[in-house]
C-alpha positions, 0 to 999 in steps of 0.5 A, a space after each residue: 500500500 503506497 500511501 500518496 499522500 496528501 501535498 501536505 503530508 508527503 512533505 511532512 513525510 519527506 521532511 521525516 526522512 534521516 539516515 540516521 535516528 535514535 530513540 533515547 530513553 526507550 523500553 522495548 516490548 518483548 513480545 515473546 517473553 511479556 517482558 519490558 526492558 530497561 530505558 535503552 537506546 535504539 540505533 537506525 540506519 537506512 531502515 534497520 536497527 543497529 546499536 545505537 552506540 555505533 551513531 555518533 551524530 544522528 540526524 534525528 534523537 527521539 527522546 522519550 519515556 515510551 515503550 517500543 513495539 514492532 510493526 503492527 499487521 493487518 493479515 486481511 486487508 482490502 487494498 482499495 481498487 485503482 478504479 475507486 480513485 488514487 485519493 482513496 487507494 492513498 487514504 486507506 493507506 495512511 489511516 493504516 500506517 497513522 495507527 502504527 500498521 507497517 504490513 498489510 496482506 491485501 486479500 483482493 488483489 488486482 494487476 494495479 496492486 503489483 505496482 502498488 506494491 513496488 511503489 511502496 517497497 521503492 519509497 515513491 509512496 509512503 506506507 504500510 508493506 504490501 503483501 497482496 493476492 492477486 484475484 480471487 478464485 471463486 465459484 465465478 472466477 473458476 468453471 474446470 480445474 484446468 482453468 484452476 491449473 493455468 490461473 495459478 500459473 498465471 498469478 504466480 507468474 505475474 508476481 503476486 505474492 499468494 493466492 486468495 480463496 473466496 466461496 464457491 469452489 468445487 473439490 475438484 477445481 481446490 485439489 487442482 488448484 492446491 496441487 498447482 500451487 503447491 508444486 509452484 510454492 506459492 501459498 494459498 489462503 481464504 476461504 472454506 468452500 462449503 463444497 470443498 469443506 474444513 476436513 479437506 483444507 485440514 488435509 491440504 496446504 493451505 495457509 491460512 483459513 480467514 473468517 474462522 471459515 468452515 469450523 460451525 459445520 463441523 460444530 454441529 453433530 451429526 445427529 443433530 437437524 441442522 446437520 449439513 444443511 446451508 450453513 450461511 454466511 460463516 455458519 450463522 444458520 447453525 448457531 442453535 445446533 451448535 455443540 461447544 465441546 466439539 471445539 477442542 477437537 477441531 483446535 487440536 486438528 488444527 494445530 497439527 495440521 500447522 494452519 493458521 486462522 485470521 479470525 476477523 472476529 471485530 468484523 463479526 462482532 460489529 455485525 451481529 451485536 453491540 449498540 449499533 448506533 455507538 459505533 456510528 458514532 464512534 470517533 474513528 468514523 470521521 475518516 469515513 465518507 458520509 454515503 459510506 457510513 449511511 451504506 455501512 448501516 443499512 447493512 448492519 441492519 440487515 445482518 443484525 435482521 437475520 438472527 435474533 440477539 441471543 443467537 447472536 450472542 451464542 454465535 460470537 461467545 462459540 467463536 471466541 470460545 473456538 479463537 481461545 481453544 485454536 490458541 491452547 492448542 498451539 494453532 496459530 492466529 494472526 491477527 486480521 480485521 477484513 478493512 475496510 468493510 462494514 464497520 471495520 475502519 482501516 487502522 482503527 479496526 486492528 485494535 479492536 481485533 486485539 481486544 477481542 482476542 484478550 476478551 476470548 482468553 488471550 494475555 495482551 502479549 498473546 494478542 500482541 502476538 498475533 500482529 507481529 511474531 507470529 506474523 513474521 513466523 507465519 512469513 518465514 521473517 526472522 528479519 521482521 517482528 523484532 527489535 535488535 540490530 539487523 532487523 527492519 526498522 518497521 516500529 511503533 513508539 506507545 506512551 502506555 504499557 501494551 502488556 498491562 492493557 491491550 489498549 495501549 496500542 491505542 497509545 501511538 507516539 509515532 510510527 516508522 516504517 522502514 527507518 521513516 519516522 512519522 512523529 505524533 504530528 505528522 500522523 495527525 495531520 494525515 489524518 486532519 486531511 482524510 477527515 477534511 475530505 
């Protein structure tokens, strides 16, 4: 995601730009142990970490008392398309990197994301990394699995960084297409096509389930009504037959089958339950276009119109209940909102996620977990995630302890992104200017 941003905050950007920044006084978050350390220094130099002992005379010292956090992640971004209009490709970006995300996974891609992703790795627009798909292959997009097999090839070829799975596939267009993918080692991630089903993508290579995508069919036993019939959208029409204990099974699976889930649960959870009108009005909002915001509650109306509050209820408690067991037994979670979509503000709407994995059982260095170690682990990074010399300067500057509160990420005294600092008021004018428009 290349930030274009605005003429305003391109300069202020470009006026951040320093070979060389210390930050004095700092604590560093390890995430791994939940520890915090000791008010250090911290060396940069052309995107990395260095020992800070090693720069005489910086460009730039960032003096403070704050705690440092690797970059955060969105694992389930939807990149706008070029054909919405530049301003709103570059908008998306900056209120992601202005709420400390450095890396995105774009779950929707397109042949403009290519060069997206190239301007943004060169430093011709400012903004998070981009990982991204290229289209979606779906029920639509896929008739035979020969027509699987070749889109793979083509995709992989093109340079997109890993295939996106939407519904509607059948057993033989998936087992074409992992197969295909597989042999090309390019990864694969979604999706649980209701046709394909989870038992199948178990057995498979696929990287990651999105959504917590095909759990609620196997959540309900098979002597039970509801057994194999529609399931809906994420397995709502099967909230009543729905048995709990089945969970652990299906996390232990999981966990050996070495997928992880991005569970969207924020997303979920604003479209099933809570005071919709307090999230309309939620401060974050005002980055949000006035027909969009009006388009955002009608569906939330609708969604909401399909179960009643106590089903919607026990849906998001099984989910947070599955979200806790997937992590006891060792299945990894990454953390994913699915922004911009109804109610998941870009930016904003990671740290909701966050919170919701604590609320599901999670300490807040597990949930922190999931937004930076684990995605680095996930993408084989042993460069990313980390806060010693050698790694990427991707980072986050919080006034408050994220290991006592979750929330604390909220907290952002500033963000680099590849050795580029963006101080509290240059964040702040990013988003003055998305809010003016």
């Amino acid at each position: 995601m290349r930030i274009v941003l605005t003429v305003l905050a391109l300069a202020v950007a470009l006026d951040a730009r320093a070979d060389t920044v210390v930050f004095e006084g700092v604590r560093l978050i390890d995430v791994a142990t939940a520890t915090v350390s000791e008010p250090t220094r911290v060396g940069i130099r052309d995107g990395f970490i260095v020992d800070a002992s090693a720069i005489d005379r910086p460009d730039r010292t960032v003096t403070t008392e704050g705690y440092l956090i690797p970059g955060l992640a969105e694992m389930h971004a939807h990149v706008p398309s070029g054909r919405v209009g530049d301003q709103a490709v570059r908008d998306t970006l900056g209120l992601w990197l202005a709420h400390g995300i450095t890396t995105i996974r774009g779950m929707l891609g397109e042949p403009g994301h290519l060069r997206l992703r190239q301007q943004l790795a060169d430093g011709e627009l400012t903004g998070p990394r981009l990982i991204t798909s290229g289209p979606s292959f779906n029920g639509n997009s896929v008739a035979s699995p020969a027509q699987a097999r070749r889109q793979v090839l083509a995709q992989q070829e093109a340079g997109y960084d890993f295939l996106k799975l939407h519904p509607g596939l059948s057993v033989e267009d998936f087992d074409a297409l992992s197969r295909a993918a597989d042999a090309l080692g390019i990864d694969y991630s979604g999706h649980v096509s209701v046709a394909v089903g989870l038992d199948r993508v178990l057995a498979s290579r696929q990287g990651t389930i999105d959504h917590l995508d095909g759990y609620t069919r196997l959540m309900v036993p098979e002597d039970n009504a509801l057994h194999g019939t529609d399931p809906g959208l994420f397995g709502v029409n099967l909230v009543k037959g729905m048995d709990p204990d089945l969970i652990p099974e299906l996390a232990r699976r999981t966990a050996e089958a070495g997928i992880a889930n991005v569970p969207t649960q924020s997303l979920i959870e604003n479209w099933r339950t809570g005071d919709l009108e307090a999230l309309m009005q939620r401060d974050a909002m005002r980055w949000i276009a006035p027909e969009t915001a009006a388009r955002w509650r009608q569906q939330a109306i609708q969604l909401r119109g399909e179960l009643a509050d106590e089903d919607a209820a026990r849906y998001v408690t099984l989910r947070r209940q599955l979200i806790r067991a997937l992590h006891e037994a060792g299945a990894m979670i990454l953390a994913g909102a699915d922004s911009p979509q109804i109610l998941s503000i870009p930016g904003d709407a990671i740290h909701h996620e966050l919170l919701t994995y604590v609320e599901s059982g999670l300490t807040p260095a597990e949930a922190l977990a999931t937004a930076t170690i684990n995605v680095a682990a996930y993408l084989g990074e042993t460069h990313r995630s980390c806060l010693q010399p050698g790694c990427v300067a991707d980072l986050v500057l919080l006034t408050a302890n994220p290991l006592q509160d979750i929330g604390n990420t909220r907290s952002i005294a500033g963000v680099m992104r590849a050795g580029e600092w963006f101080d509290r008021q240059h964040l702040d004018d990013i988003l003055a200017a998305i809010a003016k428009r």
